[in-house]
Every structure is written in structure tokens, then in C-alpha cells.
C-alpha positions as CSV (number, residue, x, y, z in Angstrom):
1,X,78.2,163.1,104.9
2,X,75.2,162.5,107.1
3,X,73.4,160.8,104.1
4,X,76.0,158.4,103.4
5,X,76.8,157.4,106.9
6,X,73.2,156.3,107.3
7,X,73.1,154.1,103.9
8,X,75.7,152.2,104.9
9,X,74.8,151.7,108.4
10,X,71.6,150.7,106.7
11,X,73.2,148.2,104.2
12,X,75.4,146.8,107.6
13,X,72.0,145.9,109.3
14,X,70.5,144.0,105.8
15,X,67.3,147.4,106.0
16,X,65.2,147.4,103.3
17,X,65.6,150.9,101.0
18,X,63.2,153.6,102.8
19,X,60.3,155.0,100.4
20,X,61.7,158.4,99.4
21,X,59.3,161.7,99.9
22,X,59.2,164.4,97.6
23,X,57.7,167.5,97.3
24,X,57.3,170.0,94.8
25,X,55.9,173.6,95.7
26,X,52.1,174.0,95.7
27,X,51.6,169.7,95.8
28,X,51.1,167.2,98.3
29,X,53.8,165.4,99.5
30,X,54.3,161.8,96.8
31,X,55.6,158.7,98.5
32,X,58.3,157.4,95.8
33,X,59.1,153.6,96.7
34,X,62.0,151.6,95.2
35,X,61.4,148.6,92.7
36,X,61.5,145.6,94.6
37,X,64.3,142.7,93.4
38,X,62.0,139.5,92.1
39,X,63.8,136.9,93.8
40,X,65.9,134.3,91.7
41,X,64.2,131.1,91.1
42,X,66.8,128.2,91.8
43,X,65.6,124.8,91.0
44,X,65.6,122.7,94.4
45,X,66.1,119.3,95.2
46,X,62.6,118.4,95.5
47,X,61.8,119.3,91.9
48,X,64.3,116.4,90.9
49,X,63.3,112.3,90.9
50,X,66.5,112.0,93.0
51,X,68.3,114.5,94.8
52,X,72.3,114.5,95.7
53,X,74.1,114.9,98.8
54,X,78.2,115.3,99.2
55,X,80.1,112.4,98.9
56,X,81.2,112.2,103.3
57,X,77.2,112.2,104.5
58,X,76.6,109.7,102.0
59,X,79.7,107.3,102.3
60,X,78.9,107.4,106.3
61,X,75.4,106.6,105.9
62,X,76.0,103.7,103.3
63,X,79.6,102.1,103.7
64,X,78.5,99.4,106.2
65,X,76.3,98.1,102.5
66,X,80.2,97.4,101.2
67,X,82.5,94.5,102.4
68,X,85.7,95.9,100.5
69,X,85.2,98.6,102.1
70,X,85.9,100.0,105.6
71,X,85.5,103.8,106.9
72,X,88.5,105.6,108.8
73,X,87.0,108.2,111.1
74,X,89.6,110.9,111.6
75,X,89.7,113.9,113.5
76,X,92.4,116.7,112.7
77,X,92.5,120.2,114.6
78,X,91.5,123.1,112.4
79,X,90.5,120.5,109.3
80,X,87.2,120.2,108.4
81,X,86.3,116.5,108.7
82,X,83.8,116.4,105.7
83,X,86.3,118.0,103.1
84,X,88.5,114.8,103.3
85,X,87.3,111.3,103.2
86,X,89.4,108.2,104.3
87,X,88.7,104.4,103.7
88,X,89.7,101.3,102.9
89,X,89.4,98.9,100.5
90,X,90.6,95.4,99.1
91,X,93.5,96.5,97.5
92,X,93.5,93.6,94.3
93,X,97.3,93.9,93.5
94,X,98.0,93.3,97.3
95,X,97.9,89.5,98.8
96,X,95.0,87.5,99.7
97,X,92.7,90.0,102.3
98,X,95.5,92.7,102.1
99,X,93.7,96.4,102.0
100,X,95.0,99.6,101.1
101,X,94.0,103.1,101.5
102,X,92.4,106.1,99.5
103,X,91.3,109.4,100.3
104,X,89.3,111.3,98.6
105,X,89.7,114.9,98.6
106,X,86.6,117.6,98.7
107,X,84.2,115.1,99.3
108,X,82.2,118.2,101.2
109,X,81.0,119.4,97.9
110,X,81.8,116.1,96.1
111,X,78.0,114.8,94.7
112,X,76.8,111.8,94.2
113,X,72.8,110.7,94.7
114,X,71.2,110.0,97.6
115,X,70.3,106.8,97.6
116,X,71.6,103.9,98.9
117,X,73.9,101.6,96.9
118,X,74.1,98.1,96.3
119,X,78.3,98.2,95.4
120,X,81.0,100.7,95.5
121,X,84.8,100.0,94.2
122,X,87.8,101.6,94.0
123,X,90.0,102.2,90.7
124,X,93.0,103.7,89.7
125,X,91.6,107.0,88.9
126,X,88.4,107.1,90.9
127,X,85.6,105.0,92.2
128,X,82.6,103.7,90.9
129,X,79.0,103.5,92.8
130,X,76.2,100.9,91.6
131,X,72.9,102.3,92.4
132,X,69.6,100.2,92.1
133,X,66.1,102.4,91.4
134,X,63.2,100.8,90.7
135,X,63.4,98.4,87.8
136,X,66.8,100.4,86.8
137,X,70.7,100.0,87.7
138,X,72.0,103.5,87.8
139,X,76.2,103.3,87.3
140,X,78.7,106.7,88.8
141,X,81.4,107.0,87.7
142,X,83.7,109.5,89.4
143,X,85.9,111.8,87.7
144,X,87.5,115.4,89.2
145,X,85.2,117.6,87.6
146,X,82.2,115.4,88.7
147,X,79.8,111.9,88.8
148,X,79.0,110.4,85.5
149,X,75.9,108.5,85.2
150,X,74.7,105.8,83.0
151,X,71.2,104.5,82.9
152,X,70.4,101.1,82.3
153,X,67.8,99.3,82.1
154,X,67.6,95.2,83.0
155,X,66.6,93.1,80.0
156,X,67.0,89.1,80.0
157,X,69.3,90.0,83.4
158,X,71.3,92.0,81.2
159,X,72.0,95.5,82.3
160,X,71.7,97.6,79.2
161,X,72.6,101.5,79.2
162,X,70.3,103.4,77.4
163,X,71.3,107.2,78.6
164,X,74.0,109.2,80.6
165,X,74.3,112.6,82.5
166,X,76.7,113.8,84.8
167,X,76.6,115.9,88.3
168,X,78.5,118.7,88.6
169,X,80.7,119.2,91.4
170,X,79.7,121.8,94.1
171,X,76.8,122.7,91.5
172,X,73.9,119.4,90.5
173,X,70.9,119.2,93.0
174,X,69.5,116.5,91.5
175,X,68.6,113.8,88.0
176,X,65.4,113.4,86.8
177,X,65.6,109.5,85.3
178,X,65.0,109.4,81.6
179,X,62.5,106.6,80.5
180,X,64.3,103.7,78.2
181,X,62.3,102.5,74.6
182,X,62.8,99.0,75.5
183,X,60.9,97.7,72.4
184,X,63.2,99.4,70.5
185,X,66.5,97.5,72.5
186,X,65.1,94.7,72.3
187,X,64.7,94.9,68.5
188,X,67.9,96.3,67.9
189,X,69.6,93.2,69.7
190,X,69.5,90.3,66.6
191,X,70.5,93.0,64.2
192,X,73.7,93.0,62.3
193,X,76.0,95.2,64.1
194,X,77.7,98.3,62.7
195,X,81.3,97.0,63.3
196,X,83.0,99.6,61.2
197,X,81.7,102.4,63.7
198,X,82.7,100.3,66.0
199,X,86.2,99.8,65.1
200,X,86.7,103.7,65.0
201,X,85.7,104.6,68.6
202,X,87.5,101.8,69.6
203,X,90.3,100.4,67.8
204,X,90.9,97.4,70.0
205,X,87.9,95.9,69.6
206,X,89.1,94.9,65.6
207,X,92.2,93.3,67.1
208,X,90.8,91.7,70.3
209,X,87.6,90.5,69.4
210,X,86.1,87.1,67.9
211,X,85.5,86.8,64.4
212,X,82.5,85.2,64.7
213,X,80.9,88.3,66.5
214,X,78.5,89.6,64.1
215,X,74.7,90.5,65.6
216,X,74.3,94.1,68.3
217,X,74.0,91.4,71.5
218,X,76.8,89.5,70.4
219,X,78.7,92.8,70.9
220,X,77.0,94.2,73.9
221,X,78.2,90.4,75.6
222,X,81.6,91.4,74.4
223,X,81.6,94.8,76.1
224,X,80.2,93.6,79.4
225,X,82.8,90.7,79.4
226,X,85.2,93.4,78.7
227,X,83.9,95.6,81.7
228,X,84.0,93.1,84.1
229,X,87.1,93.8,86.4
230,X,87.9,96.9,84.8
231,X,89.4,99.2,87.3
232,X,89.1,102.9,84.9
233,X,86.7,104.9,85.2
234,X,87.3,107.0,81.4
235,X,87.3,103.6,80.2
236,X,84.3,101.9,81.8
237,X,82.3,105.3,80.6
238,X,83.5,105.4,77.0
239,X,82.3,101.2,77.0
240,X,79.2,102.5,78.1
241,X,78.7,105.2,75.3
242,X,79.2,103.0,72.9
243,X,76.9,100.6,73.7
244,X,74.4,103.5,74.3
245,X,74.7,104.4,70.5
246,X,73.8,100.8,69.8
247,X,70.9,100.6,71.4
248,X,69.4,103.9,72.3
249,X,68.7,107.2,70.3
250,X,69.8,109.0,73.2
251,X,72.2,111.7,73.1
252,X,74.0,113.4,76.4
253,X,73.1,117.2,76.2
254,X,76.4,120.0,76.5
């Protein structure tokens, strides 16, 4: 009883296993010691081009960069302050100057990158973030189970995406930021576009576009035009993946 009282007063205090002694009749006494755990590599945020940070540290380091949008500070006894974020915003089915607000919920463990951004706005089922990195414009997207990213790269003042990933809530550290074949865009863009593809990912397109649309840039102008003001998230990213397939040979990884 002894024994067992000791391991777990042991375990309580975080001890390391003692090396065992053992002795057989006629030998010296042998010093047995445990196999030591290897530690678990995890992959930290320095390994990563651009790490992440929750949604609340980053919103209250960057929100004064937004004029739509304006930070409520609350304070509620026994709530954690981080886990719920309050703001408001330019509400555009309101009158002229008329704001509304939002609040995000779990924006503790909510990610997004941390960098600063150049525009945040509010839709009906989330928010987006425009991030600018070098000679890139990085678009999030949010969703509930995370951020999706696009990657575009600027060509003629055109933002082009060329790539997507997506962080994980509560589990992404970081992006690494995939290189574009820009001689490859640009190639593709006088090309005769593959409007039957097209039409099958999405159908309104067929109905709601010109006739006279007929070369991969003519379509990409379509889409951007078509993006512009668009207040859903699902539906700004699937816009994007198709004119990723257009242009790029990328392909988001499971």
C-alpha cells in the first residue's frame, strides 16, 4: 500500500520515475532506469512565413486602420473579455452614416494572421480581412470552422488569385506563402476561356453574363465586377476558386 501511496504522491509533484535497483543473489547490485519519453515535435510559429494570433489581440491592435469600423470595449463580471468581440460597423442597409452592431463569438481562439490589414468588412455571414504582404494581397474570409485564404498576386493592378488555404480554428500557427507562375497568368489571360466549365460551377454566369465575353481576362473582369460589393463570404470564396482554376495549376490540399 506503501508502494502505491508513494507513486502517486510522486506523479502529484510532476517526479521523474526513480531508476529501479535490482539484485540477484551472488551479483552486484544493476541500476535499471526507465526509457525516457522523446518529446513531441510541434511545429511553432516561427517555422511559418506568417504566424496567427486570435481574432480579439489582433482586432485591438488593428481596428483604428478601419473607418467602418469602431471597437466596443466591454467589461462583464465572470466573462472572459477576449472570448467575445464587439464592434461596429457601417451598416449598408441602414441610412446615410447609420451603424450597427456585430459580435463575434470565440474570437479567443478565433485565427487570423498577424499582420496588419489594409481593409476589414462585415457580411451577412462573416467578415472579410484584406491583408497586403509584399508584392501580394492576401484575402480571409471567415467562416465557423475557420479563415479562408486566397493568394493573389497584382498584375496590370489587377489582383489575381493564384492559391488558397485555410486556418483552423483553435488549431493553425501559421501559412507559409506559396509563390505564383506569373508567366504562366499572364499567358493564360488572351486565351479563349473554357466557358462550358464555367457554366457548371456556376450556373449564373450563362444567364447573367455578356455574350461578347469570350477570352480568360474578359472573364476574370467579370468576376471582379461581380465581387465588388458582395457581402457573402461562401460566395466571394467559391468566385475566387474559380478564377484560381483559370489561371493557376494550383490545387488546395484535404
Amino acid at each position: 500500500m506503501g508502494d502505491i501511496l508513494d507513486l502517486l504522491d510522486a506523479f502529484d509533484k510532476k517526479e521523474e520515475p526513480k531508476p529501479q535497483v535490482t539484485k540477484t543473489q551472488g551479483e552486484k547490485s544493476q541500476i535499471t532506469t526507465p526509457p525516457q519519453k522523446t518529446p513531441r515535435k510541434t511545429k511553432q510559429s516561427q517555422d511559418f512565413e506568417i504566424g496567427t494570433v486570435c481574432l480579439f489581440d489582433w482586432f485591438e491592435q488593428n481596428h483604428k486602420n478601419f473607418s467602418n469600423i469602431g471597437y466596443v470595449k466591454t467589461v462583464i463580471k465572470n466573462i472572459n473579455p477576449k472570448r467575445f468581440l464587439l464592434y461596429t460597423y457601417i451598416d449598408p442597409d441602414g441610412e446615410e452614416g447609420e451603424r450597427a452592431l456585430r459580435l463575434e463569438k470565440n474570437a479567443h481562439i478565433y485565427q487570423v494572421l498577424n499582420i496588419p490589414a489594409y481593409a476589414m468588412e462585415v457580411c451577412t455571414n462573416g467578415f472579410t480581412i484584406l491583408y497586403q504582404y509584399k508584392d501580394k494581397i492576401l484575402k480571409g474570409y471567415s467562416d465557423r470552422m475557420g479563415l479562408d485564404i486566397t493568394f493573389c498576386t497584382v498584375i496590370e493592378d489587377i489582383p489575381i488569385p493564384y492559391a488558397r488555404t485555410k486556418l483552423r480554428r483553435g488549431r493553425s500557427r501559421g501559412i507559409n506563402v506559396p509563390e505564383p507562375n506569373r508567366e504562366e497568368m499572364i499567358r493564360r489571360m488572351p486565351l479563349k476561356a473554357d466557358l462550358e466549365a464555367i457554366y457548371l460551377t456556376y450556373p449564373m454566369f450563362q444567364k447573367l453574363a455578356e455574350k461578347d465575353i469570350i477570352t480568360n481576362q474578359q472573364v476574370l473582369g467579370w468576376f471582379l465586377k461581380r465581387q465588388s460589393g458582395m457581402r457573402d463570404t461562401i460566395h466571394l470564396v467559391l468566385i475566387d476558386e474559380i478564377l484560381i482554376n483559370i489561371f493557376s495549376e494550383w490545387r488546395m490540399s484535404s
